[in-house]
N, CA, C, O and CB atoms as a CASP TS submission, in Angstrom:
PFRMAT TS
TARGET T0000
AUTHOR 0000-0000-0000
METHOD Language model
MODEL 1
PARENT N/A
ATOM      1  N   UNK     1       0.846  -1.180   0.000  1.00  0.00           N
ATOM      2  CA  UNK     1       0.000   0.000   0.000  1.00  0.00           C
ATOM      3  C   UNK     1       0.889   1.241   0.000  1.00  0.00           C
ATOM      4  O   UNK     1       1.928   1.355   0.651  1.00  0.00           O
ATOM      5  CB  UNK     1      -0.961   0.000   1.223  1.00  0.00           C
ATOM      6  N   UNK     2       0.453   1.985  -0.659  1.00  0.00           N
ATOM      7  CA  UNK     2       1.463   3.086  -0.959  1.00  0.00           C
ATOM      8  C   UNK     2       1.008   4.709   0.275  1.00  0.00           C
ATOM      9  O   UNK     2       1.692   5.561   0.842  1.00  0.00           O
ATOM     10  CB  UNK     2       1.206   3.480  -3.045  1.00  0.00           C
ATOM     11  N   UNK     3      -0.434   4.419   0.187  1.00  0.00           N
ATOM     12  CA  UNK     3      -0.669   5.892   1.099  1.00  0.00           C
ATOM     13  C   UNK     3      -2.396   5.792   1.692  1.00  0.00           C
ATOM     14  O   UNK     3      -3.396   5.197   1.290  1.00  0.00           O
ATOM     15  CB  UNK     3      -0.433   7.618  -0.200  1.00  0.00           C
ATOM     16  N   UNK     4      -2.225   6.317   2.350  1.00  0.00           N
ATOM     17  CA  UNK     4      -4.030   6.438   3.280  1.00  0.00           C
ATOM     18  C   UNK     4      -3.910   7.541   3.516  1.00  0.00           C
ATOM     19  O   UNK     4      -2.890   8.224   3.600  1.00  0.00           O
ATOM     20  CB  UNK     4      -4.537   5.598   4.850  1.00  0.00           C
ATOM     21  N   UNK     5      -5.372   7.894   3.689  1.00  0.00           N
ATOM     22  CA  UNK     5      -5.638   9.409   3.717  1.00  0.00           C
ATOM     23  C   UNK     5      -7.140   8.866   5.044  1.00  0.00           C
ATOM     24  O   UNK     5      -7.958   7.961   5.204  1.00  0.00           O
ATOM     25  CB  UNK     5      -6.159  10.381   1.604  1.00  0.00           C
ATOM     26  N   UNK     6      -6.652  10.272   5.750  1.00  0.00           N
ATOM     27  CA  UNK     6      -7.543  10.476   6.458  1.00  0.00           C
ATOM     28  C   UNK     6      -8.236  11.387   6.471  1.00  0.00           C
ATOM     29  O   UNK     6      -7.618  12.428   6.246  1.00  0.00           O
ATOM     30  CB  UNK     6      -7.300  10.378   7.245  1.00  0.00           C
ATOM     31  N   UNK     7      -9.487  11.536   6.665  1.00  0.00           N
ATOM     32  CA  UNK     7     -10.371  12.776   6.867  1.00  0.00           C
ATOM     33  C   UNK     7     -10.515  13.518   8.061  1.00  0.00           C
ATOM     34  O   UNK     7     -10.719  12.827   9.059  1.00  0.00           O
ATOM     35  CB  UNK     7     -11.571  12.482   6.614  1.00  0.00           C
ATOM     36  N   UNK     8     -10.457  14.896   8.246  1.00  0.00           N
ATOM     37  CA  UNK     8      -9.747  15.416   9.524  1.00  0.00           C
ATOM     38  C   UNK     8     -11.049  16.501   9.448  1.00  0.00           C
ATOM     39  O   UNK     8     -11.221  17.237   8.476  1.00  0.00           O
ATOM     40  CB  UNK     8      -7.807  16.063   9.448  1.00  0.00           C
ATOM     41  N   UNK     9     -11.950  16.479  10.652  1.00  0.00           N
ATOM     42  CA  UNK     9     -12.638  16.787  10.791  1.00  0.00           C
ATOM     43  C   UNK     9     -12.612  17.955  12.584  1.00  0.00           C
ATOM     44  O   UNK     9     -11.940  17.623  13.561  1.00  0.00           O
ATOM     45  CB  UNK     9     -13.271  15.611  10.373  1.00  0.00           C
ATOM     46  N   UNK    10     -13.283  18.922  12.547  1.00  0.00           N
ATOM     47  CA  UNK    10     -12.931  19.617  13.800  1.00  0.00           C
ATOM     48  C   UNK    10     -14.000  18.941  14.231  1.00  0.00           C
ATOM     49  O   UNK    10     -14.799  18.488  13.411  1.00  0.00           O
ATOM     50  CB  UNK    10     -12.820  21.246  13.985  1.00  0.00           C
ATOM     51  N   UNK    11     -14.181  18.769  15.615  1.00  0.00           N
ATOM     52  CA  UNK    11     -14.947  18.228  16.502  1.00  0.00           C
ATOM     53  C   UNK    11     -15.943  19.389  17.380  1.00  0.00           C
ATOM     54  O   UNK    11     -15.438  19.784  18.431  1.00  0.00           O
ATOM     55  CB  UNK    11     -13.967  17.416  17.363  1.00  0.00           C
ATOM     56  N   UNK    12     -16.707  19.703  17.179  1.00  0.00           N
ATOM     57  CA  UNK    12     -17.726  20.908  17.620  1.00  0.00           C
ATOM     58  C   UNK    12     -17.808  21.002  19.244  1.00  0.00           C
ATOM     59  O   UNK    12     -18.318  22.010  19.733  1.00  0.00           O
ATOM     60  CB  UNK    12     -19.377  20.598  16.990  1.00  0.00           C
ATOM     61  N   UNK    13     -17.406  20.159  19.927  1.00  0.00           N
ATOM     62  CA  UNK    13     -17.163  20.330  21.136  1.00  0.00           C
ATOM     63  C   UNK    13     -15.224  20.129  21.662  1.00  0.00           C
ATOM     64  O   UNK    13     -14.567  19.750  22.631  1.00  0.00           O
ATOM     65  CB  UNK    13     -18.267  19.246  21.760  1.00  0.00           C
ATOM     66  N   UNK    14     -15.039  20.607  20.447  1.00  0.00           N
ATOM     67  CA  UNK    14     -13.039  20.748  20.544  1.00  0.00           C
ATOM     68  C   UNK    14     -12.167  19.952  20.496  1.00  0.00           C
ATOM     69  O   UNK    14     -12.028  19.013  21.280  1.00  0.00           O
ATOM     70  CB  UNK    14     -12.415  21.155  21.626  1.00  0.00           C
ATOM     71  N   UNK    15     -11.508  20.204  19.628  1.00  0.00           N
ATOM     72  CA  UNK    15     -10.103  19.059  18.942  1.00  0.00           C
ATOM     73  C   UNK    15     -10.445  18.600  17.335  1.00  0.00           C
ATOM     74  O   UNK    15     -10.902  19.395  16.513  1.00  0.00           O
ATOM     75  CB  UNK    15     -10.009  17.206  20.026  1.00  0.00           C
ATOM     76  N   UNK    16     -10.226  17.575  17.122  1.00  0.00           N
ATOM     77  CA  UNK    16     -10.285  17.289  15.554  1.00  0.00           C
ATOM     78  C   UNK    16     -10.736  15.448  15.786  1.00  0.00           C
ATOM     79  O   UNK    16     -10.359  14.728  16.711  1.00  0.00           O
ATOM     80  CB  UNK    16      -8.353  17.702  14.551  1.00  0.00           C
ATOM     81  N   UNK    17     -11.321  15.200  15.027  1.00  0.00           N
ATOM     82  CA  UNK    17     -11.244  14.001  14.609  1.00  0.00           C
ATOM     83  C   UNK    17     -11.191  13.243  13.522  1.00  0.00           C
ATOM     84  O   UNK    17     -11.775  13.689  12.534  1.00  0.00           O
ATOM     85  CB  UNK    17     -11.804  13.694  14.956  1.00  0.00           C
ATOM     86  N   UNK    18     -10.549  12.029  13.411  1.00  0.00           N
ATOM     87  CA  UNK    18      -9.402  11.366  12.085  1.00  0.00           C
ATOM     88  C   UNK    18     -10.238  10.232  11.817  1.00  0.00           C
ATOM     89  O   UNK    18     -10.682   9.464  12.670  1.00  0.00           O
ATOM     90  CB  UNK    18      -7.526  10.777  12.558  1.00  0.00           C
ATOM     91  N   UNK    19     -10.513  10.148   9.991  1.00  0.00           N
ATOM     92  CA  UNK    19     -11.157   8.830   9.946  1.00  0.00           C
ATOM     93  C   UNK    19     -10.583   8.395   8.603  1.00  0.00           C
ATOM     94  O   UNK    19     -10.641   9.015   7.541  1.00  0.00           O
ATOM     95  CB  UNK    19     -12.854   8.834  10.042  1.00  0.00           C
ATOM     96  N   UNK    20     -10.104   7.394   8.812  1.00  0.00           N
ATOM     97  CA  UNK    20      -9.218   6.744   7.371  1.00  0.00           C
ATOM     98  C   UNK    20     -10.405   6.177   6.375  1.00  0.00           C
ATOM     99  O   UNK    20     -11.274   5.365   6.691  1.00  0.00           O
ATOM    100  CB  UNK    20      -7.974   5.171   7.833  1.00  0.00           C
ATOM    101  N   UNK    21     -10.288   6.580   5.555  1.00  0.00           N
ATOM    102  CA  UNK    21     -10.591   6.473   4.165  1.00  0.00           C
ATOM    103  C   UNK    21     -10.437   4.767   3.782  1.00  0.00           C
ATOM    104  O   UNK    21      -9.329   4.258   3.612  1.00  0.00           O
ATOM    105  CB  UNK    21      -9.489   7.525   3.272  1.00  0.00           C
ATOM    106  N   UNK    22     -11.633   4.045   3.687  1.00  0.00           N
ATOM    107  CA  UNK    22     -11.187   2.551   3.531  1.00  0.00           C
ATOM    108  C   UNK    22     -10.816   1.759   4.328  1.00  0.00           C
ATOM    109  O   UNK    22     -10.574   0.626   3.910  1.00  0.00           O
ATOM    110  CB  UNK    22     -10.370   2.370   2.895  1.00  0.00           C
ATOM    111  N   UNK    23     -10.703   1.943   5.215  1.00  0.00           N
ATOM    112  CA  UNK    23     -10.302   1.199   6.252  1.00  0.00           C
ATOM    113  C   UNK    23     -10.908   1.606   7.768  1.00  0.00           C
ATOM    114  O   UNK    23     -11.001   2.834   7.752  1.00  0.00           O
ATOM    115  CB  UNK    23      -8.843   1.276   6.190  1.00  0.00           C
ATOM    116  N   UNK    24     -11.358   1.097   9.063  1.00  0.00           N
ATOM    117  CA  UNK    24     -11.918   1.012  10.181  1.00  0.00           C
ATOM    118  C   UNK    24     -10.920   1.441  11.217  1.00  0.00           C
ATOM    119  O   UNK    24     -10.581   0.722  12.157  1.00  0.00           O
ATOM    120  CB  UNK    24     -12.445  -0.258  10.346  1.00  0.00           C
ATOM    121  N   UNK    25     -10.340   2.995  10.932  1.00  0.00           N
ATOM    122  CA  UNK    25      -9.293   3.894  11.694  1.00  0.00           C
ATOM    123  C   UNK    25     -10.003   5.080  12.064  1.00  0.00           C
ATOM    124  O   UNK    25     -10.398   5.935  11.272  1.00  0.00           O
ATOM    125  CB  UNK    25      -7.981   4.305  10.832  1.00  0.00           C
ATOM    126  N   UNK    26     -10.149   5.089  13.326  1.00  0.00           N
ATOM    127  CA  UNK    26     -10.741   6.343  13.951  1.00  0.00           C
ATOM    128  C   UNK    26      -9.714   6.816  14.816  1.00  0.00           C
ATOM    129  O   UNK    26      -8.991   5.881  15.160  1.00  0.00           O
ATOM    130  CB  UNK    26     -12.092   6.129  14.752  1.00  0.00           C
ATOM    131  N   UNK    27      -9.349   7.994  15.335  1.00  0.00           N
ATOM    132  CA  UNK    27      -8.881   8.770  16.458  1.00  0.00           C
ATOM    133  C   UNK    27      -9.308   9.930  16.502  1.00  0.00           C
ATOM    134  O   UNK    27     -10.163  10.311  15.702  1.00  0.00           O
ATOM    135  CB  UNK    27      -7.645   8.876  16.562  1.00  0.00           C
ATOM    136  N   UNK    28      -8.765  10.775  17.511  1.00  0.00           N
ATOM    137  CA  UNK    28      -8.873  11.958  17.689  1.00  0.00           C
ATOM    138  C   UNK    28      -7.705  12.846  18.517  1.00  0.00           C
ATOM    139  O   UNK    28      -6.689  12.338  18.991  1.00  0.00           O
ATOM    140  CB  UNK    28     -10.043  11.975  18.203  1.00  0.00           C
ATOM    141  N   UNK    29      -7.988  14.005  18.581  1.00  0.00           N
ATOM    142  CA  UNK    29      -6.581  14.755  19.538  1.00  0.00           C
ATOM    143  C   UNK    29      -7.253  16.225  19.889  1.00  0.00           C
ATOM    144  O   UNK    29      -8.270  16.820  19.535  1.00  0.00           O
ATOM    145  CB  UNK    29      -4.753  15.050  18.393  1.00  0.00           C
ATOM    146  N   UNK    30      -6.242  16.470  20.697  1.00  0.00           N
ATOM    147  CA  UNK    30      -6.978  18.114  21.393  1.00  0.00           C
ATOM    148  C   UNK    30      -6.478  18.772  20.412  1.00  0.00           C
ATOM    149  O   UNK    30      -7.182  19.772  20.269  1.00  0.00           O
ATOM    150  CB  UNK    30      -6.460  18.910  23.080  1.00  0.00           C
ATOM    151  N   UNK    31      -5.616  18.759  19.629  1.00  0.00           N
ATOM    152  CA  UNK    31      -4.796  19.583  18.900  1.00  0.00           C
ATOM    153  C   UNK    31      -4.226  19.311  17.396  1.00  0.00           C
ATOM    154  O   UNK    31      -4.025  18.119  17.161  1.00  0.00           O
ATOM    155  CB  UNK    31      -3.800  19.722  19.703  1.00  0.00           C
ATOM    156  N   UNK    32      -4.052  19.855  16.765  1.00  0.00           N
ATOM    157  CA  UNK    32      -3.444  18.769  15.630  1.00  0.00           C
ATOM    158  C   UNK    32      -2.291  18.029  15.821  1.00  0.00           C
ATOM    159  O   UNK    32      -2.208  16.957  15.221  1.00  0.00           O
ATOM    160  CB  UNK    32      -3.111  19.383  14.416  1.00  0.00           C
ATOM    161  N   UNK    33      -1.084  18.507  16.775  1.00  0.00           N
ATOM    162  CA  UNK    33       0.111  18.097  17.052  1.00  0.00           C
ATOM    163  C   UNK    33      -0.359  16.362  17.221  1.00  0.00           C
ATOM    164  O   UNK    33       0.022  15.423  16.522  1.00  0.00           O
ATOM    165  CB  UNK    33       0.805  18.996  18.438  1.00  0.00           C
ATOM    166  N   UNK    34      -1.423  16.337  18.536  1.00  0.00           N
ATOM    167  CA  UNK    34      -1.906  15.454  18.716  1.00  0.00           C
ATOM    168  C   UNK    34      -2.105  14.635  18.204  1.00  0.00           C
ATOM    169  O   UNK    34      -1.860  13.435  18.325  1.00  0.00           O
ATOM    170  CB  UNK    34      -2.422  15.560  18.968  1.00  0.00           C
ATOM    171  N   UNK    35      -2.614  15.257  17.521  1.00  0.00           N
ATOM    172  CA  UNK    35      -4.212  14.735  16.683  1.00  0.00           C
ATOM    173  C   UNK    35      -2.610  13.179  15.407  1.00  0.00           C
ATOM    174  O   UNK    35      -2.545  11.970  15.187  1.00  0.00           O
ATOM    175  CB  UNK    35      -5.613  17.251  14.962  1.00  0.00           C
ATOM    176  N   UNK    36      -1.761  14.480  15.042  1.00  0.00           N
ATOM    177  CA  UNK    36      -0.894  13.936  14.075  1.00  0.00           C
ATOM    178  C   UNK    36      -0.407  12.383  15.238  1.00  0.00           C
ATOM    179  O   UNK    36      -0.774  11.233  14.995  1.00  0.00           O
ATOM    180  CB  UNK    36       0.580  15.330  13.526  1.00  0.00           C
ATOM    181  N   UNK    37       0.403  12.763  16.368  1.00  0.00           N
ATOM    182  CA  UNK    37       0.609  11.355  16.582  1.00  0.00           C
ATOM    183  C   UNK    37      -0.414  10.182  16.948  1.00  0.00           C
ATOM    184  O   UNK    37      -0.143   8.981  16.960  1.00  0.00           O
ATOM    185  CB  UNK    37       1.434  11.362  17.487  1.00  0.00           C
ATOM    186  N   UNK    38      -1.474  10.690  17.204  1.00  0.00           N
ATOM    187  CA  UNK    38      -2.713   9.272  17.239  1.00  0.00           C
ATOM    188  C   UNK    38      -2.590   9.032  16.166  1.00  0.00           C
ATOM    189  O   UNK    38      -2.081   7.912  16.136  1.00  0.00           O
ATOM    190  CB  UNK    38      -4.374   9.368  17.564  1.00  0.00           C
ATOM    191  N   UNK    39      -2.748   9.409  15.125  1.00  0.00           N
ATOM    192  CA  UNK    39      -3.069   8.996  13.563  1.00  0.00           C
ATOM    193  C   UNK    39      -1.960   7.785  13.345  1.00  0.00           C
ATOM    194  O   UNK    39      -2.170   6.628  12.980  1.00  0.00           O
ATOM    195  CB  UNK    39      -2.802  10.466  12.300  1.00  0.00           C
ATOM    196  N   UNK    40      -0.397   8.593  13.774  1.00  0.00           N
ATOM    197  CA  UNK    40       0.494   7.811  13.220  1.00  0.00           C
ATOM    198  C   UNK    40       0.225   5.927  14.171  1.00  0.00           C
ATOM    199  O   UNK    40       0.369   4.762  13.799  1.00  0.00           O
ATOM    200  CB  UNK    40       2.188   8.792  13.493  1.00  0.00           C
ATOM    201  N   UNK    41      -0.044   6.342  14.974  1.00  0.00           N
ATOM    202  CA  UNK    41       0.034   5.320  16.382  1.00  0.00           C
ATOM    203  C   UNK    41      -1.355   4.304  15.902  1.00  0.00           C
ATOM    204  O   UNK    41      -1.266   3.077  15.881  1.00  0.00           O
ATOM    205  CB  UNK    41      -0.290   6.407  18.314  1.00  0.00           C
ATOM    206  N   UNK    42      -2.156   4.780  15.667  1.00  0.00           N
ATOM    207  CA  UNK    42      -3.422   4.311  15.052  1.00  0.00           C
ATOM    208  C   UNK    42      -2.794   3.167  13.594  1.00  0.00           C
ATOM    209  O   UNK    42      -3.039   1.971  13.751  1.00  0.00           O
ATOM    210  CB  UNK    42      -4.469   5.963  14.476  1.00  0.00           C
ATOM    211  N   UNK    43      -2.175   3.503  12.522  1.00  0.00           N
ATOM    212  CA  UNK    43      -1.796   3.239  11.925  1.00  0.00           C
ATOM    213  C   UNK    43      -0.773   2.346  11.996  1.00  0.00           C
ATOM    214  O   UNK    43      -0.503   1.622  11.038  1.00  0.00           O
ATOM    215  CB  UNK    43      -1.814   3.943  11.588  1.00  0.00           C
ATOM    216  N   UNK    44       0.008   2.307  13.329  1.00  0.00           N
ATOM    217  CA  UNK    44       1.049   1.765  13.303  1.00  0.00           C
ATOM    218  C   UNK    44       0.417   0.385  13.949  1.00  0.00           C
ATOM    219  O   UNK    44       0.916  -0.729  13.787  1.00  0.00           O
ATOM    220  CB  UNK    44       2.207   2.585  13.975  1.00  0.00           C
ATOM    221  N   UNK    45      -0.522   0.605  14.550  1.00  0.00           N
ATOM    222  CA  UNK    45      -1.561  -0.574  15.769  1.00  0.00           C
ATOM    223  C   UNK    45      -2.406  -1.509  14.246  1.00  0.00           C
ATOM    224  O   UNK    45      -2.372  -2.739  14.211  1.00  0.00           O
ATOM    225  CB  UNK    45      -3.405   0.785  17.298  1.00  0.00           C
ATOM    226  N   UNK    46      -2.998  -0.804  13.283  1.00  0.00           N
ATOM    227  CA  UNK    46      -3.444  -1.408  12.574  1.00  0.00           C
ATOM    228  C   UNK    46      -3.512  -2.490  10.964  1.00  0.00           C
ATOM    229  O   UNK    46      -4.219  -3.206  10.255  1.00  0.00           O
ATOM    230  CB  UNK    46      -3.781  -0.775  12.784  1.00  0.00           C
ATOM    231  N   UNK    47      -2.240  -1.920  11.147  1.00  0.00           N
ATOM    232  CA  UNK    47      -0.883  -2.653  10.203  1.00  0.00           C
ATOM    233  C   UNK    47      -0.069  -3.493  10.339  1.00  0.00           C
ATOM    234  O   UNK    47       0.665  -3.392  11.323  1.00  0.00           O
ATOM    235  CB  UNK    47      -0.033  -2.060   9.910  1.00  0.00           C
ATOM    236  N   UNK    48       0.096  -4.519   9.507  1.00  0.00           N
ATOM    237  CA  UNK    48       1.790  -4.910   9.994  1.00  0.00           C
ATOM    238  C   UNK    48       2.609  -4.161   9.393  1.00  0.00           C
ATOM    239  O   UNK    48       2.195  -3.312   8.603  1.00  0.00           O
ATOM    240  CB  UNK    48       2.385  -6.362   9.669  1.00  0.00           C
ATOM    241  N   UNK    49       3.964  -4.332   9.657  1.00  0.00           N
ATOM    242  CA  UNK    49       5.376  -3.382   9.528  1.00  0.00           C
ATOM    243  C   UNK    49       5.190  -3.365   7.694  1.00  0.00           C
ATOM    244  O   UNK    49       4.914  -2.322   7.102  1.00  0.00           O
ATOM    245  CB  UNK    49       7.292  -4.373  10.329  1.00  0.00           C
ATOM    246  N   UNK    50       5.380  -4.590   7.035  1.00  0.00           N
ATOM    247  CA  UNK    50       5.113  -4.961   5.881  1.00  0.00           C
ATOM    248  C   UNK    50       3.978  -4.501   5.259  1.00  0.00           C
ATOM    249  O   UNK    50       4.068  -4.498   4.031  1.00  0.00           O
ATOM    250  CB  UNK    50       5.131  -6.087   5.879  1.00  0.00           C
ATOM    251  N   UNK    51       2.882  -4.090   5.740  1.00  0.00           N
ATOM    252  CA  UNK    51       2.322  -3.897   5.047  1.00  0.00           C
ATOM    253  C   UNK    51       1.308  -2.326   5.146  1.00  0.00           C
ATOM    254  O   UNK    51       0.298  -1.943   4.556  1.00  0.00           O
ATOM    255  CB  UNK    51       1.907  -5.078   5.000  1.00  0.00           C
ATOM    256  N   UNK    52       2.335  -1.641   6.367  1.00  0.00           N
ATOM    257  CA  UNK    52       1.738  -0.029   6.363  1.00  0.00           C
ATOM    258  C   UNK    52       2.204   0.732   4.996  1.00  0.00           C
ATOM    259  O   UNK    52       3.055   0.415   4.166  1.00  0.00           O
ATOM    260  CB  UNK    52       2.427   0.951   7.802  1.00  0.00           C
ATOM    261  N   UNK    53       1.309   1.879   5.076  1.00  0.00           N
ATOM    262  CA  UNK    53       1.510   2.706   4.226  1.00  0.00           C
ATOM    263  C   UNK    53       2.585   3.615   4.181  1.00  0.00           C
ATOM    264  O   UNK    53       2.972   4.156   5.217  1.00  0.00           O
ATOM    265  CB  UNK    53       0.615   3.211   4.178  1.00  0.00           C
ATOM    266  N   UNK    54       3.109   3.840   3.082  1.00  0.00           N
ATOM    267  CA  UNK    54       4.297   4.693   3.128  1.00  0.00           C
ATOM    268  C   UNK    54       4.111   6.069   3.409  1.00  0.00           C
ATOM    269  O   UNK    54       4.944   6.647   4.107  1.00  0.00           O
ATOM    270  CB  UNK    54       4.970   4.634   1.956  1.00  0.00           C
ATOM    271  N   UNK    55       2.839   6.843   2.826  1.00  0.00           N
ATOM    272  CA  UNK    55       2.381   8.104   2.971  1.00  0.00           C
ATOM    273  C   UNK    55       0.737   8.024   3.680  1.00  0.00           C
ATOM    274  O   UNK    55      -0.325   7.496   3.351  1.00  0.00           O
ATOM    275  CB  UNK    55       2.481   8.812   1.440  1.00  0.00           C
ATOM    276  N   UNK    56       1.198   8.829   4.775  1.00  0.00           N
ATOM    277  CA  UNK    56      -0.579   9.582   5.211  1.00  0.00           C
ATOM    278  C   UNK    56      -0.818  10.716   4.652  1.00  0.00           C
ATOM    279  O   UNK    56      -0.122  11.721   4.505  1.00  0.00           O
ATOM    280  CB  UNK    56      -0.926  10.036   6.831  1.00  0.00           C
ATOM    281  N   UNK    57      -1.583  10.526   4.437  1.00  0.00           N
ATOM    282  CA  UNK    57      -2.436  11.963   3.777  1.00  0.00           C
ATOM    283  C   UNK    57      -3.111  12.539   4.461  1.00  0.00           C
ATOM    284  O   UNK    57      -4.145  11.875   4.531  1.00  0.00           O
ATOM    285  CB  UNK    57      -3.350  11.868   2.752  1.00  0.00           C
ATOM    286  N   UNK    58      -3.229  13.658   5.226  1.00  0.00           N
ATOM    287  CA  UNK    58      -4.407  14.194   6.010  1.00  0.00           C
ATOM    288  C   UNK    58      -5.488  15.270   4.973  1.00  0.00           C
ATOM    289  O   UNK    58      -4.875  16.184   4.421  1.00  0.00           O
ATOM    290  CB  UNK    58      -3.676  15.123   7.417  1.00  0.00           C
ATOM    291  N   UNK    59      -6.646  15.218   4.765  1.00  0.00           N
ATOM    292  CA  UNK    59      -6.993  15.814   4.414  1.00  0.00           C
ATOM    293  C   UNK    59      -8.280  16.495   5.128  1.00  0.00           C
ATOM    294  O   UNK    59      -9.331  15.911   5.388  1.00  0.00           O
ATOM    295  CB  UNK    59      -6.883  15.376   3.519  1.00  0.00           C
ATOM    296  N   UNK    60      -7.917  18.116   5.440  1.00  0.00           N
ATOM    297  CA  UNK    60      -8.801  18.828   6.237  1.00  0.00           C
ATOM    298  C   UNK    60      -9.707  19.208   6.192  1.00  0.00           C
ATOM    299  O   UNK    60      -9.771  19.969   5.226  1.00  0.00           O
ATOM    300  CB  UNK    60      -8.620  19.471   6.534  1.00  0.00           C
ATOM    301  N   UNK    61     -10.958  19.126   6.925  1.00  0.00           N
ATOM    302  CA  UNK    61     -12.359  19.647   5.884  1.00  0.00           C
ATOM    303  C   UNK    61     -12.930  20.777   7.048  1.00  0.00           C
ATOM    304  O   UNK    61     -12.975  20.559   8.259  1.00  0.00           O
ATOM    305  CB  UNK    61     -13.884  18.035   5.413  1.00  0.00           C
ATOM    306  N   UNK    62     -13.168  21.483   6.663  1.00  0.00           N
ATOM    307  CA  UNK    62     -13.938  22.970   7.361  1.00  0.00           C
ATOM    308  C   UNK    62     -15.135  23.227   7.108  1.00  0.00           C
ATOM    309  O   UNK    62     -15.239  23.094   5.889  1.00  0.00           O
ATOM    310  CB  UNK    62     -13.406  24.276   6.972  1.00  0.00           C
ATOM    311  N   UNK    63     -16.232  23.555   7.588  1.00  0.00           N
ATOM    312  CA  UNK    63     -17.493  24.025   7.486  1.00  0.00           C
ATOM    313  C   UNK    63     -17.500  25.345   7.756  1.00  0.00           C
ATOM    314  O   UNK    63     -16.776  25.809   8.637  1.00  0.00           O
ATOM    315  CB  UNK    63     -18.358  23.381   8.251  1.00  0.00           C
ATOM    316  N   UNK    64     -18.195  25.979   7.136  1.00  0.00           N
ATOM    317  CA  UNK    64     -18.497  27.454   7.854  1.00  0.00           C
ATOM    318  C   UNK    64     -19.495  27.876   7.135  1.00  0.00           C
ATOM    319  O   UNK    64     -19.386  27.596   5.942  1.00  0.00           O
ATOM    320  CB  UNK    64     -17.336  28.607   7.867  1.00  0.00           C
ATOM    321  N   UNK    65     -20.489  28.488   7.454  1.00  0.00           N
ATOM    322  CA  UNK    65     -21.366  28.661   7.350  1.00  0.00           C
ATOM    323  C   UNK    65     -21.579  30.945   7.238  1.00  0.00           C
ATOM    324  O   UNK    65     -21.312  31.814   8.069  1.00  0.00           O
ATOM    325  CB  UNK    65     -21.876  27.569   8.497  1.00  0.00           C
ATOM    326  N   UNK    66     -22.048  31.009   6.074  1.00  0.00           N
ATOM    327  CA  UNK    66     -22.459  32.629   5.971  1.00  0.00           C
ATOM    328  C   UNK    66     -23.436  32.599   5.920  1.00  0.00           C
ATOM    329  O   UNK    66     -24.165  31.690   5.525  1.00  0.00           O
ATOM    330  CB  UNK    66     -22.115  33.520   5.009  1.00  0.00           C
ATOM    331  N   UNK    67     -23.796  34.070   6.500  1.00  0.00           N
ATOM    332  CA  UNK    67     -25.436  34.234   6.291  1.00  0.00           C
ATOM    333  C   UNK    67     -25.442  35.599   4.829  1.00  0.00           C
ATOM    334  O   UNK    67     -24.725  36.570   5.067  1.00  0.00           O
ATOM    335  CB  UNK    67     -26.391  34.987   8.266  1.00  0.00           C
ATOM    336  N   UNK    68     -25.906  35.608   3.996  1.00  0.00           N
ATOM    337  CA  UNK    68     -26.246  36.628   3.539  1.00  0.00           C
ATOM    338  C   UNK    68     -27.367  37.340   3.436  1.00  0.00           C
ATOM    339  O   UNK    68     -28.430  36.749   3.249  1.00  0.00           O
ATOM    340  CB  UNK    68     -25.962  36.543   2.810  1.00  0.00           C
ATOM    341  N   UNK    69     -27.316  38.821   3.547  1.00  0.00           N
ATOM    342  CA  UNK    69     -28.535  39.852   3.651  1.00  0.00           C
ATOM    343  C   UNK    69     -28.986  40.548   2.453  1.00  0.00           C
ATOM    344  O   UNK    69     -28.241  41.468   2.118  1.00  0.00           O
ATOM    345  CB  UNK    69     -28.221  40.939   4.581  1.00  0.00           C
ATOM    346  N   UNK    70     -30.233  40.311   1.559  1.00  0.00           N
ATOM    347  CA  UNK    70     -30.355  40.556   0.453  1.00  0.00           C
ATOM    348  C   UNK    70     -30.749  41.771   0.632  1.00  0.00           C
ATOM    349  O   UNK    70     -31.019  42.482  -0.336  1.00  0.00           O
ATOM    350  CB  UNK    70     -31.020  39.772  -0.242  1.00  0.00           C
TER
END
């Protein structure tokens, strides 16, 4: 396997939470620092050595919401 990507989501009551793409990998962290070593640790728990991915991908998703006034 060459790379996994996770979906990095902010958590509305604070921190972020990580969900791999294809595969049954969840974490989370207060912070991204965090957030980055669960992911790796997550990954490293759900793999063998042989057969982890060479690249994570995080990919960040934001909501925000405008109001406009016509």
């Amino acid at each position: 396997m060459n790379e996994i990507i996770f979906l990095i989501e902010e958590d509305p009551e604070g921190g972020f939470n990580a969900q791999a793409l294809g595969h049954s990998i969840f974490t989370e962290g207060d912070t991204e620092d965090e957030l980055k070593l669960n992911i790796l640790d997550s990954v490293k728990c759900h793999f063998e050595a042989a057969e982890a991915p060479a690249v994570i991908r995080l990919h960040f998703v934001r909501e925000e919401v405008m109001a406009v006034h016509a």
